[in-house]
GUKOL-529207 format. One line per 5 residues: number of its first residue (from 0); their letters; for each residue x negated, y, z negated of N, C-alpha, C, O. Coordinates in pm, 1 decimal. Each point is the difference from the previous one (the first is absolute). Example, Ala and Ser with C-alpha at 12.3 -4.5 7.8 and 13.67 -1.06 7.14 Angstrom:
0) as) -1319.0 -569.0 -780.0 89.0 119.0 0.0 -90.0 120.0 0.0 -103.6 -1.9 -66.5 ~ 138.6 106.9 138.5 -82.0 119.0 -6.0 77.0 109.0 -73.0 -50.9 110.8 -16.9
END
This chain:
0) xxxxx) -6758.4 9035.7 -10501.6 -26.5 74.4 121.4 127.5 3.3 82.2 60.6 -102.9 29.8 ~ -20.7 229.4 7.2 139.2 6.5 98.9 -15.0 -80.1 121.2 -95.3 38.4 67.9 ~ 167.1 -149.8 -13.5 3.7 -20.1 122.7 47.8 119.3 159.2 110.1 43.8 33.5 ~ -228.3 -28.1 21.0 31.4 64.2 98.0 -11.4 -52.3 140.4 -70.0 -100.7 11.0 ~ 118.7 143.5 87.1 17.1 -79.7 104.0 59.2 -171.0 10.7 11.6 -68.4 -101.6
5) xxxxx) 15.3 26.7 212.6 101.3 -131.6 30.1 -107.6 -99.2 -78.5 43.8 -92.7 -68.0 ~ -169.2 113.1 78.8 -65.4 -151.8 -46.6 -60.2 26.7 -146.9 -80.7 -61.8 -69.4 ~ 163.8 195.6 49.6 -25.2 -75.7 -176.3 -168.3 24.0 -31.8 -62.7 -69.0 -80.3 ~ 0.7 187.3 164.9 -157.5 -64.5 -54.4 -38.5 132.0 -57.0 -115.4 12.0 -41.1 ~ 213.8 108.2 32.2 -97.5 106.1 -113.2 -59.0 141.7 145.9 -32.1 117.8 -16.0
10) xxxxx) 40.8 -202.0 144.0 -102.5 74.8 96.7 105.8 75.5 87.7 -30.9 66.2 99.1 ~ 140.5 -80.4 -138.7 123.1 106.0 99.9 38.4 -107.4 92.6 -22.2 -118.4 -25.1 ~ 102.4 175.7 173.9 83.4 -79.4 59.6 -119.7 -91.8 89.1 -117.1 27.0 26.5 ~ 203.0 -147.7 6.5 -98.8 -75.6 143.5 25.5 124.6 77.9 76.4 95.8 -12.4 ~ -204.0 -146.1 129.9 -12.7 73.9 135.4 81.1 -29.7 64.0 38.2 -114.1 -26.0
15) xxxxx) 21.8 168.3 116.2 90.7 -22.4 49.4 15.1 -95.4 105.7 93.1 -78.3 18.8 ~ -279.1 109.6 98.9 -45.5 -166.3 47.6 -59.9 -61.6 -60.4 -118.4 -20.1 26.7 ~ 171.6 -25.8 -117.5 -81.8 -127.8 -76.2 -144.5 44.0 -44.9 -40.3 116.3 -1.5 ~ -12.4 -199.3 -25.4 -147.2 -40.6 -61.5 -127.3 -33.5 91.7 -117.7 10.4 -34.5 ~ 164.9 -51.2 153.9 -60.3 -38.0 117.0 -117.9 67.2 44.6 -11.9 112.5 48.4
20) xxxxx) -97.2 -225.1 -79.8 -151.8 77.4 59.2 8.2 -41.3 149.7 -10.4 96.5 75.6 ~ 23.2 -192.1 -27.4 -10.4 1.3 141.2 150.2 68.4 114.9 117.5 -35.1 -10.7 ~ -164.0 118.5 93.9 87.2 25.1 63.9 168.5 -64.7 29.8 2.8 -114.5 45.2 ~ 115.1 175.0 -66.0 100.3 -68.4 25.7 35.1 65.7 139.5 -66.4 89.7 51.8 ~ 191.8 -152.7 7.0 77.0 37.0 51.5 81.6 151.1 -42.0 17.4 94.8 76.5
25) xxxxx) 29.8 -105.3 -234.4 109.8 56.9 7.1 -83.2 164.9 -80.8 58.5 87.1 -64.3 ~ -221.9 -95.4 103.6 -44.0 125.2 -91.7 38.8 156.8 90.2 -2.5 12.5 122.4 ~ 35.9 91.4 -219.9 -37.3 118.9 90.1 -122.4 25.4 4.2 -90.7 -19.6 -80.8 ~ 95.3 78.4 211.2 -132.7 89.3 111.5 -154.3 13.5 -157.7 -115.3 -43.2 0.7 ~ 185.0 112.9 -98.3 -117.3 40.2 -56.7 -73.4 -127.8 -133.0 -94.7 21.7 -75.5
30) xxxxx) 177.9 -149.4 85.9 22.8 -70.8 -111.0 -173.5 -95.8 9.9 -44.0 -48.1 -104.4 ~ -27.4 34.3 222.6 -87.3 6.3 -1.6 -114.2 52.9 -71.6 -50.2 -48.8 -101.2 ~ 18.3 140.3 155.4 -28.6 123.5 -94.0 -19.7 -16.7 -154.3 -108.8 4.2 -57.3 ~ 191.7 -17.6 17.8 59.5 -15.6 -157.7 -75.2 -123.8 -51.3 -74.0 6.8 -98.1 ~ 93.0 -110.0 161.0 -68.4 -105.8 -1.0 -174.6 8.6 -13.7 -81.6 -40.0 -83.1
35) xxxxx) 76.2 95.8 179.5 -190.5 15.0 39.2 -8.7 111.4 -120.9 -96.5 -48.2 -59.3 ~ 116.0 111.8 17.6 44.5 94.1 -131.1 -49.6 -74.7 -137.1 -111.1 -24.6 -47.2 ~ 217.7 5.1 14.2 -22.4 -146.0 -87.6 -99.6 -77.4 -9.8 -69.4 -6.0 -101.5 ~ 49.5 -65.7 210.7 -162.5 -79.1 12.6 -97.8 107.0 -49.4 -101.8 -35.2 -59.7 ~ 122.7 136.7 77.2 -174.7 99.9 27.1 3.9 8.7 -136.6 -99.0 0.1 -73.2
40) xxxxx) 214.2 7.2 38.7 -12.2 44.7 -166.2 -15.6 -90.9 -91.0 33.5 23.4 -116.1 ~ -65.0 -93.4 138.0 -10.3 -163.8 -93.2 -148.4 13.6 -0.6 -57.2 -41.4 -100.8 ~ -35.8 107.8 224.9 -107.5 -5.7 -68.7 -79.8 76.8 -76.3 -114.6 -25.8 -36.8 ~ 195.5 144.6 9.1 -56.5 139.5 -83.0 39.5 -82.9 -111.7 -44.5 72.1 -89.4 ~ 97.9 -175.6 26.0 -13.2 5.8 -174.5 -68.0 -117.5 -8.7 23.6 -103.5 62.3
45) xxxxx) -133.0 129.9 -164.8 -96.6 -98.9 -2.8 6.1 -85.3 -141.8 -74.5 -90.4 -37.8 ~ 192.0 152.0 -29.8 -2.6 -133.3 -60.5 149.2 -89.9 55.8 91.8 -15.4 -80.5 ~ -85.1 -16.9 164.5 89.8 -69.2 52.1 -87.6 -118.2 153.8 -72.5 22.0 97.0 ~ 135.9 -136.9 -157.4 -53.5 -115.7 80.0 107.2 12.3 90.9 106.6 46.9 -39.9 ~ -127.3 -98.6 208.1 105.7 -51.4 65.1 -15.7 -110.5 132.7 -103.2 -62.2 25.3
50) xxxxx) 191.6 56.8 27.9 9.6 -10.0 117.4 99.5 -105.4 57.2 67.8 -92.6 -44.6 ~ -96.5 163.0 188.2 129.7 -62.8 86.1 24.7 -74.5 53.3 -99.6 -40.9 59.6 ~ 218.0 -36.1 -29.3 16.5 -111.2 32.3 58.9 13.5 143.9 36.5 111.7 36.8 ~ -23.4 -235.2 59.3 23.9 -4.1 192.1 122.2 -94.9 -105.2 -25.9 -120.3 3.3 ~ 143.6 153.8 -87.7 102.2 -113.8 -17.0 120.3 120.0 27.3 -1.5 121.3 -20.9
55) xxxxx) 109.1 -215.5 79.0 137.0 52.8 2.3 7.8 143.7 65.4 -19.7 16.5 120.4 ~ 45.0 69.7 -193.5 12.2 154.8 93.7 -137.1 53.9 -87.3 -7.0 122.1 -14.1 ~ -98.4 -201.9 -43.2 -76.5 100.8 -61.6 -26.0 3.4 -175.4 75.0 14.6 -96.5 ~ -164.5 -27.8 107.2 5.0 -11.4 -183.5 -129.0 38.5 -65.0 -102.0 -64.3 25.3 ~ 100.9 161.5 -104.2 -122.8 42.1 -112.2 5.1 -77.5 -170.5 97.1 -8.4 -75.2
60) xxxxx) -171.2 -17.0 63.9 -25.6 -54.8 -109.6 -125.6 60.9 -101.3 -101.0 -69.3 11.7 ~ 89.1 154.7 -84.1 -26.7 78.2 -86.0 -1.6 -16.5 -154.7 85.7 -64.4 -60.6 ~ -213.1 142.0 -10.8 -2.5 -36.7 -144.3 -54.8 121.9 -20.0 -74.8 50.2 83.9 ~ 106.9 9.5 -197.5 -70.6 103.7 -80.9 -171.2 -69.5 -51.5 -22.6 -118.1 26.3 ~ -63.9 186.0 -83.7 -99.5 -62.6 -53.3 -17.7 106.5 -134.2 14.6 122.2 -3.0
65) xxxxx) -44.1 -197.7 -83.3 -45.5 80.7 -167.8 135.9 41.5 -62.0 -13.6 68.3 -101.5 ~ 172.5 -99.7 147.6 82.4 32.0 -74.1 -18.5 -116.7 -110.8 -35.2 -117.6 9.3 ~ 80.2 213.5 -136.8 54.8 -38.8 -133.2 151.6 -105.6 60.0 91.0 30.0 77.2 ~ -116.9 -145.8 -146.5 165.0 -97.0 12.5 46.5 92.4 -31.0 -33.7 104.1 -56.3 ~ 176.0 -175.2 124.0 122.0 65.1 -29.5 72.8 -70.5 -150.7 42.7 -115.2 7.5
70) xx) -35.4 169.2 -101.7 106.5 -47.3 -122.3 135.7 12.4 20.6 51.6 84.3 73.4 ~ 15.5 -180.9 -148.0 154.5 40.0 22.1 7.2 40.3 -161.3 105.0 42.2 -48.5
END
């Protein structure tokens, strides 16, 4: 698989503010938004377990359900 973006994960570049579910200091005006975005959409797929954590700037923790392992 080609590495794309800085962290190497396949999904394109980091965001540019970070990863951060809870409000920062350094977000733009609409970065909110984006955020509450995100949340809403975590609950339209139903085979996916989650939820969020009150740690650090914010954290989701998530699982697919009924995927086939992964083989190498």
């Amino acid at each position: 698989m080609p590495v794309r973006g800085p962290r190497g994960n396949g999904y394109g570049p980091a965001p540019e503010h970070g990863d951060d579910l809870k409000p920062q200091p350094t977000w733009p005006d609409d970065h909110q938004s984006r955020v509450d975005r995100f949340v809403r959409e975590l609950h339209r797929h139903d085979r996916m377990r989650w939820t969020l954590m009150d740690w650090a700037s914010g954290l989701v923790v998530a699982a697919r359900l009924g995927d086939p392992p992964y083989l190498a």
